[in-house]
C-alpha positions as CSV (number, residue, x, y, z in Angstrom):
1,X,0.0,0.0,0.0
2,X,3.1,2.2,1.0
3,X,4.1,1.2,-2.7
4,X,1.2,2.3,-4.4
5,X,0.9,6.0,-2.9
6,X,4.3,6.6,-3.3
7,X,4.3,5.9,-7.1
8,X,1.0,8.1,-7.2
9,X,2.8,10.8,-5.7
10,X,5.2,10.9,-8.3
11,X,2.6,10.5,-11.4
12,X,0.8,13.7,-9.4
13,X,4.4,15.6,-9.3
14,X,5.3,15.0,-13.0
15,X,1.9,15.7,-14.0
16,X,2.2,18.9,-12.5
17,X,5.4,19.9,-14.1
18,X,4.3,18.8,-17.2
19,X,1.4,20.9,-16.8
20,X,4.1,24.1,-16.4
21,X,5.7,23.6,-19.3
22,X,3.1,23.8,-21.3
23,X,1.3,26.9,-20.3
24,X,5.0,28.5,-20.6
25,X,5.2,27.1,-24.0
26,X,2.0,28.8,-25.3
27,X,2.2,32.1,-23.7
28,X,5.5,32.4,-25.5
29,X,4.3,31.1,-28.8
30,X,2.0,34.4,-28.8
31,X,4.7,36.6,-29.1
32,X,7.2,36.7,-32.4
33,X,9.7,39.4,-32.2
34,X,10.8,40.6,-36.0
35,X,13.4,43.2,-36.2
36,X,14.3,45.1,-39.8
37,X,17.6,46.8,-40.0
38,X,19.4,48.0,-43.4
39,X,22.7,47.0,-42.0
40,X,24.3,46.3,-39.3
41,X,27.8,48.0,-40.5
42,X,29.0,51.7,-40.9
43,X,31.9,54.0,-41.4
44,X,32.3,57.1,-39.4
45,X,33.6,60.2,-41.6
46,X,35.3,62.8,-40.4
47,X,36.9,65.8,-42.6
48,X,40.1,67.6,-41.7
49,X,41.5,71.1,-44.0
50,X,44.6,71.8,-42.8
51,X,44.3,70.7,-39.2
52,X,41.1,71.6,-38.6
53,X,37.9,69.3,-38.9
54,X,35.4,71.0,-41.1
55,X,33.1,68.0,-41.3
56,X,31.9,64.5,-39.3
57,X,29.5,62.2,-41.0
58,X,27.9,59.7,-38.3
59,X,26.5,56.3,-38.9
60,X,22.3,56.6,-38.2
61,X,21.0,52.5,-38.1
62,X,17.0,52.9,-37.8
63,X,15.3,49.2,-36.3
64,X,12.2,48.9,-37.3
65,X,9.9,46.7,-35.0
66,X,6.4,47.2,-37.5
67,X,6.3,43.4,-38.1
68,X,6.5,42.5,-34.1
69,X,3.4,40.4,-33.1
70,X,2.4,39.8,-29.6
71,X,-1.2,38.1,-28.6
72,X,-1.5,40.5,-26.0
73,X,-1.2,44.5,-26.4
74,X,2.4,45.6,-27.3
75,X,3.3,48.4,-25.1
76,X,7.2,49.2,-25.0
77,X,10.5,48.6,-27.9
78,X,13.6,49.4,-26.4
79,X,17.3,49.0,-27.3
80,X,20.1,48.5,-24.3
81,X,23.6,49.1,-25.5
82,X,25.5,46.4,-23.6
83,X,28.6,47.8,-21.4
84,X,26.8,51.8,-22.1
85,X,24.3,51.6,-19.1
86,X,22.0,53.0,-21.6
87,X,18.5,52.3,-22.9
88,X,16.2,53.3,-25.2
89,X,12.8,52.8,-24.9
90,X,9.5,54.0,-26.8
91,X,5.7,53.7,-26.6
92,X,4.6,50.6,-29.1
93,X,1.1,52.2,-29.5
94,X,2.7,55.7,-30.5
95,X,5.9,54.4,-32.9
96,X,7.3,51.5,-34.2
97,X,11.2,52.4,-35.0
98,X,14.3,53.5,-32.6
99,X,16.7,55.6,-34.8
100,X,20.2,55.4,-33.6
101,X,23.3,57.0,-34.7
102,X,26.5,56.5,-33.9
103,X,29.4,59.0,-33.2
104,X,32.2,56.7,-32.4
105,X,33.6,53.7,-33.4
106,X,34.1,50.5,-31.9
107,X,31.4,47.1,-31.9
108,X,28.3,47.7,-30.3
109,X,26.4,45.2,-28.5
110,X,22.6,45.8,-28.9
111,X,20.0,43.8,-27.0
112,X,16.5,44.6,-29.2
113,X,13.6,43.9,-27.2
114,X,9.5,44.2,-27.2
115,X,7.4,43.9,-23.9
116,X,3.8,43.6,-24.2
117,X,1.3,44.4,-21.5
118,X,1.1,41.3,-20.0
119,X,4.5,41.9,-19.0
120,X,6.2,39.2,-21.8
121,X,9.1,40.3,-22.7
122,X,11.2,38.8,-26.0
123,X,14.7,39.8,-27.0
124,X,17.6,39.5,-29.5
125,X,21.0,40.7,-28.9
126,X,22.9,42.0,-32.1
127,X,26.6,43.4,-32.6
128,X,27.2,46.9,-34.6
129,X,30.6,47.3,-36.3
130,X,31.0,51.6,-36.8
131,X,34.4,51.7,-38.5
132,X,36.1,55.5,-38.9
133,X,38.1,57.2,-42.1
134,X,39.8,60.2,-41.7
135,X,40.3,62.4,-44.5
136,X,42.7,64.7,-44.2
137,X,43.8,67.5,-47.0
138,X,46.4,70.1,-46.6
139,X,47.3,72.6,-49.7
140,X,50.1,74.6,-50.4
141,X,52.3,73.7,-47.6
142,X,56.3,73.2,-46.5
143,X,55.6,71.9,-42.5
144,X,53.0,69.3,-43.0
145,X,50.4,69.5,-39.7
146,X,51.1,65.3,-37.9
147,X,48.0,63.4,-38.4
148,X,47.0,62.2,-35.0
149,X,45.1,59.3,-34.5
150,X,43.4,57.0,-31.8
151,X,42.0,53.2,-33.0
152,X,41.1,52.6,-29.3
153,X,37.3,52.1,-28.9
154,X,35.4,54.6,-27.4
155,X,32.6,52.7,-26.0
156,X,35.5,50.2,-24.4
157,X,34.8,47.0,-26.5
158,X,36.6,44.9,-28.8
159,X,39.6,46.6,-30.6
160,X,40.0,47.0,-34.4
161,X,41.4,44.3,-36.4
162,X,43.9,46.7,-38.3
163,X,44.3,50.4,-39.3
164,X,44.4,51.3,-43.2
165,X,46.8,54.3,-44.5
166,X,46.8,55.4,-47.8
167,X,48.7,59.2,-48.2
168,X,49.3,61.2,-51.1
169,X,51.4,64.0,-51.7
170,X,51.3,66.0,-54.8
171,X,54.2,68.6,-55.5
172,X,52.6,70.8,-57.8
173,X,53.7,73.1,-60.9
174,X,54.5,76.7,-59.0
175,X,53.4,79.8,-60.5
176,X,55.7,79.9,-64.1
177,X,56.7,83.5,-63.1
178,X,58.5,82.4,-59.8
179,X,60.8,80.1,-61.7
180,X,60.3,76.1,-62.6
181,X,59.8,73.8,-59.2
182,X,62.2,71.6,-58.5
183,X,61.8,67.8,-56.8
184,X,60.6,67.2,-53.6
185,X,62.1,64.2,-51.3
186,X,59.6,63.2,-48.3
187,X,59.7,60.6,-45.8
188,X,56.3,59.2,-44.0
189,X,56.4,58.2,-40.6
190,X,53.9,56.4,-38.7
191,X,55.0,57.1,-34.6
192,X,53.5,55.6,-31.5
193,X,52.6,57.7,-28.0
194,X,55.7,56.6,-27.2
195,X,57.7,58.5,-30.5
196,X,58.8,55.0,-31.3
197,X,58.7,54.8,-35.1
198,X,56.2,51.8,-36.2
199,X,56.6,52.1,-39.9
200,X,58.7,54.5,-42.4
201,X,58.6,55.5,-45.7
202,X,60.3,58.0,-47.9
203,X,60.3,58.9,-51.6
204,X,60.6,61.2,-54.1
205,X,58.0,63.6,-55.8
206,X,59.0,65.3,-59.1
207,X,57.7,68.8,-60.1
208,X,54.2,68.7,-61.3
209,X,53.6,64.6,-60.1
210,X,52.3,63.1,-57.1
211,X,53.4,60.1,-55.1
212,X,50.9,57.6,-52.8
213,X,52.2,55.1,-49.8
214,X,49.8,52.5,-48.8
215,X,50.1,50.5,-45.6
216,X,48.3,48.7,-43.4
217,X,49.5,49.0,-39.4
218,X,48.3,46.4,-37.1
219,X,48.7,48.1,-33.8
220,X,44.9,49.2,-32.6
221,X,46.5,49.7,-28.9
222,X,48.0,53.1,-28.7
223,X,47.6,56.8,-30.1
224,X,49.4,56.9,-33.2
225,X,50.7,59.8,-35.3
226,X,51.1,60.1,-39.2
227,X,54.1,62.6,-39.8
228,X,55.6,64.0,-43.1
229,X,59.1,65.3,-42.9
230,X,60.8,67.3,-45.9
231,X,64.2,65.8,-46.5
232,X,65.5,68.0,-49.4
233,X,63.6,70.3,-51.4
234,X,61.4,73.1,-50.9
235,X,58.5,73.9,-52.6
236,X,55.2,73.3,-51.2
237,X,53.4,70.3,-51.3
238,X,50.0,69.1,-51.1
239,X,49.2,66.7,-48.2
240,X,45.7,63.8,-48.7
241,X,45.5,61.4,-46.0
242,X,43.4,58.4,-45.7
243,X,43.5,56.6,-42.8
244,X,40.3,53.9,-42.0
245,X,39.9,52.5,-38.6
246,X,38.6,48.5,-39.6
247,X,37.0,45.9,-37.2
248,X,36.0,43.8,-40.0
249,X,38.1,43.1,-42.7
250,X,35.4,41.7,-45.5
């Protein structure tokens, strides 16, 4: 007899948790979070004239939660940026997409999410890559301005993979009634915070051509500065710099 109501002690118990996992299975079957996006990748562009930035172009990602379906009421979308202590949240019954720009680079980790009124709450975390160019231009010159820049992440995440260079320098025709320009010999240097010299470069630019020096530089740990030195010659020089700041190298 002992037996018996043991063993129906145990078909009551599983029964009961049977029961549970059910009713948790269809409440959540109610509710299908969909999330649109155009991308989930963007490039940071700022705009330097000798020295000065004239111009930043920042990465806007819009997610769109229209297609969201919930049996009960939706009442909230919101976005929490992971590491940022930062959320955003709107009414579901007033709008239906969370704008977000970005002003610095790094990877973002996003956790999308929709609560209803019932209190159900569904969720899906997603990583941003915002990469940064810098475009740099200086005309006319004979002390080229350093190009500092800084591939740690803002937001304190993962670093870059690698850091891109591409620099041209132009020695253009001068005026013809100041006499014919002569050649112009250059050397690029790419210098750490700690004026140790990562990479070097030098050449020559004849009068009236242009010269380019591609690199790529893996360091993404320290402050780094792109310097042009004159080594002989002197006529003035135009400086473009390129320099992209890459977490993803597809």
């Amino acid at each position: 007899m002992d037996q018996l109501r043991s063993g129906f002690v145990v078909i009551i118990l599983i029964s009961i948790s049977l029961a549970g996992c059910f009713s948790e299975d269809e409440e959540r079957s109610g509710f299908d979070l969909q999330i649109n996006y155009d991308s989930l990748n963007g490039t940071i562009i700022q705009s330097y004239s000798d020295g000065e930035l004239v111009s930043s172009e920042f990465v806007t990602i819009t997610f769109d939660f229209s297609d969201t379906n919930s049996e009960e009421q939706l009442s909230i979308y919101g976005i929490e940026i992971h590491n940022h202590s930062e959320t955003i949240e709107i009414n579901a019954n007033d709008e239906s997409k969370i704008p977000m720009e970005f002003s610095e680079h790094g990877i973002y980790e996003l956790e999308i999410y929709a609560i209803d009124e019932g209190g159900n709450r569904e969720s899906q975390v997603l990583n941003v890559q915002i990469q940064l160019r810098i475009d740099w231009t200086e005309m006319n010159t004979d002390n080229p301005i350093p190009l500092m820049f800084d591939p740690t992440p803002a937001n304190g995440g993962e670093h870059p993979i690698m850091i891109d260079v591409e620099s041209t320098i132009e020695n253009p025709n001068p005026i013809q009634e100041f006499g014919n320009g002569q050649s112009v010999q250059i050397t690029w240097n790419i210098v750490d915070e700690y004026d140790d010299t990562c990479q070097r470069n030098s050449d020559q630019v004849e009068n009236g051509d242009s010269v380019t020096w591609s690199t790529i530089h893996f360091n993404t740990y320290l402050i780094h500065e792109l310097i042009v030195d004159y080594d002989d010659g002197q006529d003035d020089i135009n400086v473009m710099h390129s320099i992209s700041i890459i977490y993803n190298s597809e």
